[in-house]
VOGU-3710 file (C-alpha; in Angstrom, 3 decimals, decimal comma):
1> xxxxxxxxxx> 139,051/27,201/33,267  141,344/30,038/33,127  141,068/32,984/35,063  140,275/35,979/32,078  141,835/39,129/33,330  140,831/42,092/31,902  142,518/45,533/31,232  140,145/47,673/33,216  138,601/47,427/36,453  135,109/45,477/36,221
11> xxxxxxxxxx> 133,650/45,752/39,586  133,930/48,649/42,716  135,919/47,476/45,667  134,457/50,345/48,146  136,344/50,529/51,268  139,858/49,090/51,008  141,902/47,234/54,045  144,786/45,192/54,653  145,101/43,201/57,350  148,441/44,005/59,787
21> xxxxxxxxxx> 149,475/40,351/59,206  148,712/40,067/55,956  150,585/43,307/55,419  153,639/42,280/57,581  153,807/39,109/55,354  153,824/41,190/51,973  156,275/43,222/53,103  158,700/40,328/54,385  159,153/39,492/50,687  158,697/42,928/49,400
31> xxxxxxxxxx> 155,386/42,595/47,502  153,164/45,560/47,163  149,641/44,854/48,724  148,480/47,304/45,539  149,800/44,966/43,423  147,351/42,059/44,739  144,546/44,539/44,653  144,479/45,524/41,018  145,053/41,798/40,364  141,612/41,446/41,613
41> xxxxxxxxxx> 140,054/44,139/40,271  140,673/43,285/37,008  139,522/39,711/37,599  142,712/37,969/37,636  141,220/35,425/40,736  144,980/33,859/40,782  145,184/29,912/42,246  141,375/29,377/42,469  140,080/26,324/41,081  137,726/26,270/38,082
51> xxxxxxxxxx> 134,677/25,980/40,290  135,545/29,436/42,215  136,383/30,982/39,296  132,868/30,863/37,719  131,447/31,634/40,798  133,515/34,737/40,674  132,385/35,439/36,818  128,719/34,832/38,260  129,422/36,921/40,918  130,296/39,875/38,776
61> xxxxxxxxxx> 127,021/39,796/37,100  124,937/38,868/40,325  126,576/41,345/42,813  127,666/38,496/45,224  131,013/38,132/47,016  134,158/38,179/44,994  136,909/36,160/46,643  140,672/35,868/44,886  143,602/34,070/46,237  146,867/34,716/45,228
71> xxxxxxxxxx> 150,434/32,174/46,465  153,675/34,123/46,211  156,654/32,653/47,619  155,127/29,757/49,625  152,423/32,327/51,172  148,869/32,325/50,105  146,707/35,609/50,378  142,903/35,998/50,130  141,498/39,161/48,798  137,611/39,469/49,643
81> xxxxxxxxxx> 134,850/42,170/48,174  131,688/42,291/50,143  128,325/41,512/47,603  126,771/44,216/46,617  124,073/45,935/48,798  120,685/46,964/48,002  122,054/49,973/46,533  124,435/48,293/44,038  127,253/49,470/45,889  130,423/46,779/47,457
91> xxxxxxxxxx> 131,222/48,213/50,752  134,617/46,738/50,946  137,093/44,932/49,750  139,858/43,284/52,500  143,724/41,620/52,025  144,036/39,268/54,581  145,652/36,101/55,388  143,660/32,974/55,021  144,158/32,165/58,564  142,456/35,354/59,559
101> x> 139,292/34,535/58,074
//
């Protein structure tokens, strides 16, 4: 399965953060942590496996968690969105190394 990215944003990502060491790491090889965030936004889930990315898909219609993960230059980065609340609303979305998680 390929990941379908879309042109527009499909989903909220509420409160954004980066991680310091995630953001230290993007910056070593000049990569701009915005860059990563639209990525997922759109639904571009980068290297995840077929399995993750349907959950993802599901996820978008079921208000669960979106997780992407993205390798540049030998690095991986995680980008997480909380599920949705009772509300309908995703309270955040956080960059962050996978080793912080």
């Amino acid at each position: 399965m390929t990941t379908l990215t879309r042109p527009n944003p499909c989903f909220t990502l509420g409160h954004i953060a980066v991680t310091p060491a995630a953001l230290d790491a993007l910056n070593e090889i000049n990569y701009p942590p915005l860059a990563l965030i639209n990525r997922h936004r759109r639904g571009d889930w980068g290297d995840l496996d077929d399995e993750d990315i349907q959950v993802n898909n599901d996820a978008l219609m079921n208000g669960s968690r979106l997780l992407s993960a993205y390798e540049i230059q030998n690095m991986t980065f995680w980008i997480i969105t909380e599920a949705m609340d009772n509300n309908g609303d995703r309270a955040a979305t956080t960059l962050l190394l996978p080793s912080e998680y």
